[in-house]
C-alpha positions in Angstrom: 0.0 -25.0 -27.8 1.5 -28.4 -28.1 4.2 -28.1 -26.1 4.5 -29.7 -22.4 4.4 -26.2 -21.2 0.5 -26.0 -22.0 -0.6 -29.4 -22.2 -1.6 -29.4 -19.0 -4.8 -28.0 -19.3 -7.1 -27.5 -22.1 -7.9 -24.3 -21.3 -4.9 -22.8 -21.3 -4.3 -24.3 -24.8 -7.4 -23.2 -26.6 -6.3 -19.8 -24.8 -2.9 -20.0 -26.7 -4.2 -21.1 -29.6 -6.7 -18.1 -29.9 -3.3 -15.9 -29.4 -1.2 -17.4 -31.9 -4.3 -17.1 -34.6 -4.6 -13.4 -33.5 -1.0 -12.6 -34.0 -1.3 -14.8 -37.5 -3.7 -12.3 -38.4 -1.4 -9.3 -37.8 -1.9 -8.5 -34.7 1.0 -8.1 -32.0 -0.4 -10.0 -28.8 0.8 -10.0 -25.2 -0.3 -12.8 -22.7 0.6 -14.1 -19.5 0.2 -17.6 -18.2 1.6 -19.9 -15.4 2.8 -23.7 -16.0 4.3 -26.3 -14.2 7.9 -26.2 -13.4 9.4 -30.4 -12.2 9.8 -30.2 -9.0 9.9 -26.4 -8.7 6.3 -26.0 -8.3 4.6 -23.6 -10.8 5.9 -20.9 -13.2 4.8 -17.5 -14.4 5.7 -16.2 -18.0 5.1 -12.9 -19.6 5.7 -12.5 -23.5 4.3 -11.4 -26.8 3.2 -13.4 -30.0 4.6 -10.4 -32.5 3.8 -11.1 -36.4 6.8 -10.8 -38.8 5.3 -9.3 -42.6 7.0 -9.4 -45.8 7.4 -6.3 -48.3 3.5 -7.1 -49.3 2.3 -6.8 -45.6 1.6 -10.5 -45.7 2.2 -12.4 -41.9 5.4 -14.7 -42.7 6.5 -15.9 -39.2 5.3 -15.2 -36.1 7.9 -14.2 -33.3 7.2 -15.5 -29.6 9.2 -14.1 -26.3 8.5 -15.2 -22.9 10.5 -14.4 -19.8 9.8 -16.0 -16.4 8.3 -13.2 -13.9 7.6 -15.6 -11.2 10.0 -14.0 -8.6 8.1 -10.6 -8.8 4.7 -12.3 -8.8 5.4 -13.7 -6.1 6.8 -10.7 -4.4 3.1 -9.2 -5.4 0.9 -11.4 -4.2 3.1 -11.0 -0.8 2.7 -7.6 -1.3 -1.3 -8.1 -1.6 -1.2 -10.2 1.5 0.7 -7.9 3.8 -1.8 -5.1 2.9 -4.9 -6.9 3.6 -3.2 -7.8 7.1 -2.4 -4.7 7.7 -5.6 -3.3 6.8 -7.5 -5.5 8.9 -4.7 -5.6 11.8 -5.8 -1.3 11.7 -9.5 -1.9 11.7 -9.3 -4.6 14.4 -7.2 -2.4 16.7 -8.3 1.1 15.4 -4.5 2.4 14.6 -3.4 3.8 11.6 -0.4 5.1 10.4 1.4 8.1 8.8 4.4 9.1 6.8 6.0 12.8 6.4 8.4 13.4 3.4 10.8 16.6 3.8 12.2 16.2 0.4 8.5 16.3 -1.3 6.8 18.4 1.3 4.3 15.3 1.5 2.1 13.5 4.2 0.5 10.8 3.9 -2.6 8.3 5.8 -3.0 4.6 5.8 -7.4 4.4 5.4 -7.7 4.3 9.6 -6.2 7.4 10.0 -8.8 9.1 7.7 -11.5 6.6 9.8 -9.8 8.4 13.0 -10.8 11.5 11.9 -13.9 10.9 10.2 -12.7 12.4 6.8 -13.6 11.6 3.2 -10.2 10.3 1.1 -10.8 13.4 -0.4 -9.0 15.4 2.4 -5.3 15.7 1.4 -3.7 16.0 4.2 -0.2 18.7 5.4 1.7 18.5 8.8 -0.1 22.0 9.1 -3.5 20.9 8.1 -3.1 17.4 10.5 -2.1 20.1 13.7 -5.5 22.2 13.0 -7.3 18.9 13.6 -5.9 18.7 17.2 -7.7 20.0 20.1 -6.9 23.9 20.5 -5.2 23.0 23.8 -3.3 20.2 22.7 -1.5 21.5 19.0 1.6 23.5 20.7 2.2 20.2 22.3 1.9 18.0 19.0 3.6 20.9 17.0 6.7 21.0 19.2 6.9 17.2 19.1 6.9 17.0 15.6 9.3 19.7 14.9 11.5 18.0 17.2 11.1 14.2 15.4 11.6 15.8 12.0 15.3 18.2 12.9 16.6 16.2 16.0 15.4 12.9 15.8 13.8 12.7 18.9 10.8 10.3 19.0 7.5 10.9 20.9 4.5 8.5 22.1 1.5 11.4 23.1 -2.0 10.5 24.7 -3.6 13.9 23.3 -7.1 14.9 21.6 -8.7 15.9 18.4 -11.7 17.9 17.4 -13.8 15.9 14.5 -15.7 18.0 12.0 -19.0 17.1 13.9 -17.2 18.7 17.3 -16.8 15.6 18.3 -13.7 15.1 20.6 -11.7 11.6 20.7 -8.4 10.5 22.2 -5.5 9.5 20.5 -2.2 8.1 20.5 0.4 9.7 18.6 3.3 7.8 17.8 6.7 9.3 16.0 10.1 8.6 15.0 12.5 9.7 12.5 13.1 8.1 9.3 16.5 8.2 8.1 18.1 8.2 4.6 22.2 7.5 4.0 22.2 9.2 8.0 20.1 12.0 7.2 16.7 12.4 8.7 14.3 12.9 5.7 11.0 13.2 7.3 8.9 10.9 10.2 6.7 8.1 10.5 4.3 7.0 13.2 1.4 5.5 14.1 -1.9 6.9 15.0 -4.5 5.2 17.8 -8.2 6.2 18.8 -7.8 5.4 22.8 -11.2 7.0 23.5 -13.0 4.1 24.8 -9.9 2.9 26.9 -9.2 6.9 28.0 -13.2 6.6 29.3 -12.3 3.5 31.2 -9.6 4.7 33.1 -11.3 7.8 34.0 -14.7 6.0 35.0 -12.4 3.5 37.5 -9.7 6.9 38.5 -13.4 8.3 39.6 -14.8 4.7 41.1 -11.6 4.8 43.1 -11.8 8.1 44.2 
């Protein structure tokens, strides 16, 4: 706790102190801690305290590792930050987005295209199950375009409709395209729009011109 790694805040040393005591007592402690770096800024450690006993079971030495994990902590908290944005970029502009998997036989949501729909998280969504949610005149139109994103690669941007589970019809934007892997198309990703409001618009001015 002595060391210029910790001195830099009492804290931090009481905090190492307390794990040191723990491990002197037997027990195998894991901790992780930031410290200054020179001119680098700040550094994030992960390690262990790990007791070494004798033949009598007696605590002899303790053992201390540390490795510097600052490069993937970083690369989270980027990761937290780009997920908030997108979350709020979705709410803000009431698009969500979607992923198909041929090799699992799996779709997934982003949260707005549950909102969309007005479904629970507890919906688990199929390519099948996400057609039947279309409006009845509208599915052979979204099922051809899918079928055509997923085995020839051939995008599609859609205005269409959907049926909510109140009855409730809304317009949408449905954008695809293929995702590739090493060449191969592996499924198709997109992005999913509620245009309602701007679909009433137009209509109320196509009818104010007319």
């Amino acid at each position: 706790s002595e060391t210029p790694w910790w001195t830099y805040d009492e804290t931090v040393q009481n905090d190492i102190r307390e794990r040191v005591a723990r491990a002197v007592d037997g027990e195998y402690v894991e901790f992780e801690a930031e410290h200054p770096a020179g001119d680098s800024g700040w550094m994030t450690v992960s390690g262990s305290f790990r007791p070494v006993t004798d033949d009598d079971g007696a605590v002899v030495s303790v053992i201390v590792s540390a490795r510097d994990i600052t490069e993937r902590k970083e690369r989270e908290r980027e990761l937290e930050r780009n997920q908030a944005f997108l979350k709020q970029t979705q709410e803000v502009a009431d698009v969500g987005g979607w992923e198909v998997d041929m090799r699992s036989d799996t779709l997934r949501w982003t949260e707005e295209v549950y909102h969309i729909h007005d479904l629970g998280p507890d919906f688990e969504p199929t390519v099948e199950r996400a057609i039947d949610l279309y409006h009845p005149d509208d599915r052979e139109m979204i099922e051809d375009a899918v079928e055509r994103v997923m085995t020839v690669g051939e995008p599609y941007d859609l205005k269409t409709r959907i049926v909510r589970p109140d009855g409730k019809v809304r317009w949408v934007r449905a954008h695809g395209t293929p995702w590739y892997d090493d060449g191969e198309i592996v499924g198709a990703r997109g992005t999913f729009q509620d245009i309602t409001e701007r679909k009433e618009r137009e209509e109320d001015l196509e009818q104010s011109n007319k």
